[in-house]
C-alpha positions as CSV (number, residue, x, y, z in Angstrom):
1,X,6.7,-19.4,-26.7
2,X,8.7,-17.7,-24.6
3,X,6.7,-15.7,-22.0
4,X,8.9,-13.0,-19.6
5,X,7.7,-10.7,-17.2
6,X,9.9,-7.3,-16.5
7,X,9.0,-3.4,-15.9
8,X,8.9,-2.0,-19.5
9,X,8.3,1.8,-18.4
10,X,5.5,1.9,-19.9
11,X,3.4,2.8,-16.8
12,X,4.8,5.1,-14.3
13,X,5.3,3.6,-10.8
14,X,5.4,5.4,-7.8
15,X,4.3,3.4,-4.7
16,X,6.1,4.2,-2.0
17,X,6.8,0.7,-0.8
18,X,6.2,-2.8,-1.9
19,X,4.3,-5.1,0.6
20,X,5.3,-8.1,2.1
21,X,3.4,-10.5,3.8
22,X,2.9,-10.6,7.7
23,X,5.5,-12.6,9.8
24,X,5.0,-14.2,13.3
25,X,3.6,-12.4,15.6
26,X,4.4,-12.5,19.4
27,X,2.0,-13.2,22.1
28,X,2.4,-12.6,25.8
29,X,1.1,-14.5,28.5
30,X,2.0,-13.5,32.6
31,X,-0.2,-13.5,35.4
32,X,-1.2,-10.1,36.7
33,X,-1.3,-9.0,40.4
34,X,-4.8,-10.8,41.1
35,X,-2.7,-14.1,39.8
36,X,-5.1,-14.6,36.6
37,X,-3.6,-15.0,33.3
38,X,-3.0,-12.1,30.6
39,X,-2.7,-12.9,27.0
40,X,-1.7,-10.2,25.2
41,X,0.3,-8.7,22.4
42,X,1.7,-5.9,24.4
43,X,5.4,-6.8,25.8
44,X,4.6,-6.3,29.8
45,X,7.0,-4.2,31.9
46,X,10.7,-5.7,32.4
47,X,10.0,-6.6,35.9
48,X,7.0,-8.3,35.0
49,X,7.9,-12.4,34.2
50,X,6.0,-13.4,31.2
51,X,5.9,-16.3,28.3
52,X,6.0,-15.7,25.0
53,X,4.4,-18.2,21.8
54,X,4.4,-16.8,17.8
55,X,1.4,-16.2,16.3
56,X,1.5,-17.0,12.6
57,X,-0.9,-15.0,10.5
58,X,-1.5,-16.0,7.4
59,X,-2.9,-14.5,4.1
60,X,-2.6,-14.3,0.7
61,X,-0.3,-11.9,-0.6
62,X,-2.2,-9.7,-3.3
63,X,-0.5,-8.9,-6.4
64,X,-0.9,-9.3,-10.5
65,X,0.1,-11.8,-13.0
66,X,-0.3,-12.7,-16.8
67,X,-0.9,-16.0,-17.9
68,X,-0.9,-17.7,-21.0
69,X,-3.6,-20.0,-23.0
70,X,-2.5,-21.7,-26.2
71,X,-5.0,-21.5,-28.9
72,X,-5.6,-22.8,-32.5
73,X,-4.6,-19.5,-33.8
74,X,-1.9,-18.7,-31.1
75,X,-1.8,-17.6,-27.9
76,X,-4.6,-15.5,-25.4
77,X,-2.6,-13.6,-22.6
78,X,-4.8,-12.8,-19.7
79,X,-4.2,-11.4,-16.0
80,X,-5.1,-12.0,-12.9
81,X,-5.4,-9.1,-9.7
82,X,-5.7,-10.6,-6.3
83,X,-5.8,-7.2,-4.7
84,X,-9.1,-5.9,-3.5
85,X,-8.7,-2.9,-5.7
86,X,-8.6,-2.6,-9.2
87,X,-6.0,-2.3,-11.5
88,X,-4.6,-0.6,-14.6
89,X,-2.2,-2.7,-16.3
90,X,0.0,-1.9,-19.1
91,X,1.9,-4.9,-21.0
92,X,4.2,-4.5,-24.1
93,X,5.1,-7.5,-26.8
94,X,8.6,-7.4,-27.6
95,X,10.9,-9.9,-29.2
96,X,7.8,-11.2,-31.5
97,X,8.6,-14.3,-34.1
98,X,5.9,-14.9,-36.8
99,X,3.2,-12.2,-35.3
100,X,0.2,-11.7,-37.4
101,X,0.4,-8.0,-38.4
102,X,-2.6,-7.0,-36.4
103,X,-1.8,-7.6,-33.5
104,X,-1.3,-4.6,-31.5
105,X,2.2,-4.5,-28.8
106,X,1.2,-2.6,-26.0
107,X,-1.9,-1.4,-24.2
108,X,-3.6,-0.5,-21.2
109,X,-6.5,-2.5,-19.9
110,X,-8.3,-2.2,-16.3
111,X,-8.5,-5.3,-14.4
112,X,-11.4,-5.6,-11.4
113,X,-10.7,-6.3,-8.0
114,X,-10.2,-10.0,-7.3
115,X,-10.8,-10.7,-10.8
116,X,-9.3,-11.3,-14.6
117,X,-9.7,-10.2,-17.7
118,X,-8.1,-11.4,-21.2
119,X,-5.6,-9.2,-22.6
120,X,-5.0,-9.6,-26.0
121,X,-5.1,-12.6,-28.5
122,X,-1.6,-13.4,-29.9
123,X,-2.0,-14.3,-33.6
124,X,0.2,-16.3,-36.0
125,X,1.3,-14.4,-39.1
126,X,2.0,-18.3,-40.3
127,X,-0.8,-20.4,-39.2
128,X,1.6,-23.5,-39.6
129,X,4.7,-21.9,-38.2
130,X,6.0,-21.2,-34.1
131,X,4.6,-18.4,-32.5
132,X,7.6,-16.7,-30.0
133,X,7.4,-13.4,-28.3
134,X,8.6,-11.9,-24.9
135,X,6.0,-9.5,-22.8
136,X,6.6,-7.1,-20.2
137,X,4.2,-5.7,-17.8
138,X,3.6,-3.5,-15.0
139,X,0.2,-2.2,-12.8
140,X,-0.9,0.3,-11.0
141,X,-3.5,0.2,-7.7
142,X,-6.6,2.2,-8.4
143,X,-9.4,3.3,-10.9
144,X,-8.1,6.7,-13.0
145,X,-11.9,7.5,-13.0
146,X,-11.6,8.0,-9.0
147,X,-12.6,11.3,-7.9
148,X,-11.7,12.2,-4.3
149,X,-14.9,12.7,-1.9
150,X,-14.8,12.3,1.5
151,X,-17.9,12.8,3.7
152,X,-16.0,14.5,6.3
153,X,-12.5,15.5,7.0
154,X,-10.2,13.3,7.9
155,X,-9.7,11.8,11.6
156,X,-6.2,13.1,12.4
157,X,-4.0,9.7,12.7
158,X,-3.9,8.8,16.1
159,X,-5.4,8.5,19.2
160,X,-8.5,11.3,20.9
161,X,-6.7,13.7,23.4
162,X,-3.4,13.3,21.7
163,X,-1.6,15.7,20.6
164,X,1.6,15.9,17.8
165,X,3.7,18.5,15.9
166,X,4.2,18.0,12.5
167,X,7.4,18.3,10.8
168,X,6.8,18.4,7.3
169,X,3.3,19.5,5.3
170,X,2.5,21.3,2.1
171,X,4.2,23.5,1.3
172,X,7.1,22.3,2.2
173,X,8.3,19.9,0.0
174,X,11.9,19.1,1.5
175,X,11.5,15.3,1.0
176,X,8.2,15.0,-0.4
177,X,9.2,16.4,-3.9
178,X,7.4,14.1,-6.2
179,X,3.5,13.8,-6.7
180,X,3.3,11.1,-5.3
181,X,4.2,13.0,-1.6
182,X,3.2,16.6,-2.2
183,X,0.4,16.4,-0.1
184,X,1.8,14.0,2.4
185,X,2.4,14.6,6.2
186,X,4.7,13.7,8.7
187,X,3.6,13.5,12.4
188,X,6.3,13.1,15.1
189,X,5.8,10.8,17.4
190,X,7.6,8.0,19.6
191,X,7.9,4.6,18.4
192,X,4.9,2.8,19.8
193,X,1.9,5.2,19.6
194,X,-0.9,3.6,18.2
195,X,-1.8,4.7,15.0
196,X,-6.0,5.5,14.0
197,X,-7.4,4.7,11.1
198,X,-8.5,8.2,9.6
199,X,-10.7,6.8,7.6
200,X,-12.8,3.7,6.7
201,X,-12.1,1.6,4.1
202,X,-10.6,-2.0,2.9
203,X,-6.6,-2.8,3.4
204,X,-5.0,-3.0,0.4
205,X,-1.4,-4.1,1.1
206,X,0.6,-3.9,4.2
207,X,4.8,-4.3,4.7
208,X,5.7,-5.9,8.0
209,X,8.9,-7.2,8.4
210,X,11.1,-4.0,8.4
211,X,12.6,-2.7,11.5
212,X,15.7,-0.3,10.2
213,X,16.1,3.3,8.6
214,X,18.1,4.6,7.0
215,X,18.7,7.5,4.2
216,X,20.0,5.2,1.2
217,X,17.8,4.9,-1.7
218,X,17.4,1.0,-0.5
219,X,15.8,2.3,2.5
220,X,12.8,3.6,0.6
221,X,11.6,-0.1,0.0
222,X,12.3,-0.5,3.7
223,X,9.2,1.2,4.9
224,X,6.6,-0.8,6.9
225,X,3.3,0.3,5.5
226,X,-0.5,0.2,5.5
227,X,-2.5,1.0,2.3
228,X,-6.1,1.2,2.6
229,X,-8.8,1.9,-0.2
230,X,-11.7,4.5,0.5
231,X,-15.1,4.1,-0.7
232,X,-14.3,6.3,-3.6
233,X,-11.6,4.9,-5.1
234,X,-8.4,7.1,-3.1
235,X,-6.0,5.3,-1.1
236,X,-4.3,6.3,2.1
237,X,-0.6,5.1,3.1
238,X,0.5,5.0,6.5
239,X,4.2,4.9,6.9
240,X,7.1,3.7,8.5
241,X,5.7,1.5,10.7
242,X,7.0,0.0,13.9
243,X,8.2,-3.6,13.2
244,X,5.7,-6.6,13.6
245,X,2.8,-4.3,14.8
246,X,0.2,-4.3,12.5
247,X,-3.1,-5.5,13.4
248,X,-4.8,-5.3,10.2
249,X,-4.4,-7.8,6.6
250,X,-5.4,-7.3,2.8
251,X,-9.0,-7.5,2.3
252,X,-10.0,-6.8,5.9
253,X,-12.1,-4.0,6.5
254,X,-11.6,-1.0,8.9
255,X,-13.5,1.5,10.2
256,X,-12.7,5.3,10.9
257,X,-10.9,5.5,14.2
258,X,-9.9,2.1,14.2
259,X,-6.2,1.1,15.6
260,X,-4.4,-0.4,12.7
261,X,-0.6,-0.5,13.8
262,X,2.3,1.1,16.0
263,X,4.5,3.9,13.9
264,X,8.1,3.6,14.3
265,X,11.0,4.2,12.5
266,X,11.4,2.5,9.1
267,X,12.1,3.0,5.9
268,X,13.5,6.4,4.2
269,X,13.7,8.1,7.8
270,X,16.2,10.4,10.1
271,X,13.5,9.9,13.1
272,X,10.6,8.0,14.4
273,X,7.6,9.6,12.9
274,X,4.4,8.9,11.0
275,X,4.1,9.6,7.2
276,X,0.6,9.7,6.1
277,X,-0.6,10.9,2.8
278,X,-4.0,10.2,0.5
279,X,-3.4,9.2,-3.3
280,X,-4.7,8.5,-6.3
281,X,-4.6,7.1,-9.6
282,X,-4.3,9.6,-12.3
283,X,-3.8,7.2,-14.9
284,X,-0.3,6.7,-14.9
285,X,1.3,7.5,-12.0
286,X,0.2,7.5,-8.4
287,X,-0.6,11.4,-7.0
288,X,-0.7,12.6,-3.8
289,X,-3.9,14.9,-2.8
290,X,-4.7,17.7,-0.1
291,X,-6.5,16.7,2.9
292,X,-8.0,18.2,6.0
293,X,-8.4,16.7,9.1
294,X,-11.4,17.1,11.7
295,X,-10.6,19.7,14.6
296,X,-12.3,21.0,17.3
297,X,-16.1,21.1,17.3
298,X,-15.7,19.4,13.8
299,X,-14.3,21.7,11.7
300,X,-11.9,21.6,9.2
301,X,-8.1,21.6,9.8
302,X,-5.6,21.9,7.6
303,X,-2.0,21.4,9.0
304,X,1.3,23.2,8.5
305,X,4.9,22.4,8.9
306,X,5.7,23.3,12.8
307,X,2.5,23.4,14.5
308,X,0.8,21.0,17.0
309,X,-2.8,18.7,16.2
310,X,-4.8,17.7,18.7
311,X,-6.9,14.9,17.8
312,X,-10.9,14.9,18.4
């Protein structure tokens, strides 16, 4: 049997990056001006002498495969998610040798977070003959059935007192001209400001190890990135990322207001900025969806291109 994985297009994609797992991490240790030590993972001022170790931090890296199980009759293909999210997967047979007539060559099947779930049994159209076929396969994070709830608006991305312009929200569209970033926004900011969790939830993915921009199409898979996965089944993406800062890993969970990374300047980007946007499954392709964000006194914000946020 020959068993080959590939992207069939038979599920749209549209992630905005593709995580990579977590490199070495720098610590910091100096002594401050009472002479006791500092450990930290803050660089300290350039007059400041200071040592420096790697922290490695290690996790697994979540993602989808299919496997194989031989039978009497032929062959059980089954997956496996290892992100703490569901999944909809869509496979395709292709390439088949002696396939029993019934068996069906594509479909769709949800798969639960951290879990597996047989996909289809591969019969013999000759019980006494080889079975051969090739299979392709992609997935998508989140449940279709998700319905976007939050109990409040959003936290606006960054830290209380702070205040940023943004430079691109619906309805302008000048990069974010698919579904997946309709709704997205872009706050300007200096690399370095800590970025807020605006709301709780579990980390999906994250993408590390990226420290350039530029405006290729290369440069979209460049983006450092956090994904985290709300209570009722959205996701939000925070992007382009400062290089080595993120504090958070896959399956960890955050609260509202907590610090997750640094943004920066990564990715698809003329600038150092934050992209944030809230998504969905809509059973098929990823879709971006309008948010508000908490303002004073608690009420409800929505932003536009050119204006200033204060965050409460």
């Amino acid at each position: 049997m020959i068993a080959r994985s590939g992207v069939a297009g038979v599920l749209a994609l549209a992630l905005l990056a593709t995580a990579a797992p977590a490199g070495a991490q720098k610590l910091f240790k100096y002594r401050d001006a009472n002479g006791v030590w500092v450990f930290t993972d803050r660089q300290p001022e350039a007059d400041q002498p200071y040592e420096t170790a790697k922290l490695e931090r290690s996790f697994e890296k979540p993602g989808v495969r299919l496997l194989r199980r031989d039978t009497e009759e032929g062959v059980t293909l089954y997956a496996q998610n290892t992100y703490y999210a569901p999944v909809q997967l869509a496979y395709r047979i292709t390439k088949a040798e002696n396939l029993a007539a019934a068996t069906p060559l594509t479909g769709l099947q949800m798969l639960p977070a951290r879990g597996d779930a047989t996909l289809i049994e591969v019969g013999k159209a000759n019980p006494a003959g080889p079975l051969s076929f090739d299979y392709e396969y992609q997935f998508l994070l989140g449940d279709p059935k998700a319905e976007h709830r939050p109990d409040r608006p959003y936290r606006f991305p960054y830290a209380k007192a702070s205040t940023f312009p943004v430079s691109q929200a619906f309805p302008d569209t000048i990069t974010h001209n698919d579904p997946s970033s309709q709704y997205a926004i872009d706050f300007v900011m200096p690399i370095g400001t800590h970025v807020i969790a605006a709301r709780g939830g579990t980390v999906l993915e994250i993408a590390s190890d990226f420290f350039e921009a530029g405006l290729d199409a290369a440069a979209a898979q460049r983006a450092n990135v956090v994904r985290i996965l709300h209570d009722d089944g959205t996701m939000s993406l925070y992007a382009h990322l400062n290089w080595n800062s993120i504090r958070v890993v896959p399956g960890q969970h955050v609260e509202r207001g907590e610090y997750i990374a640094d943004s920066g300047n990564t990715g698809f980007s003329t600038g150092p900025h934050l992209h944030f946007v809230v998504e969905r499954n809509r059973g098929g392709a990823i879709v971006s969806l309008p948010v508000q964000f908490e303002g004073a006194g608690g009420a409800p914000v929505t932003v536009r291109s050119g204006q200033r946020y204060t965050a409460y």
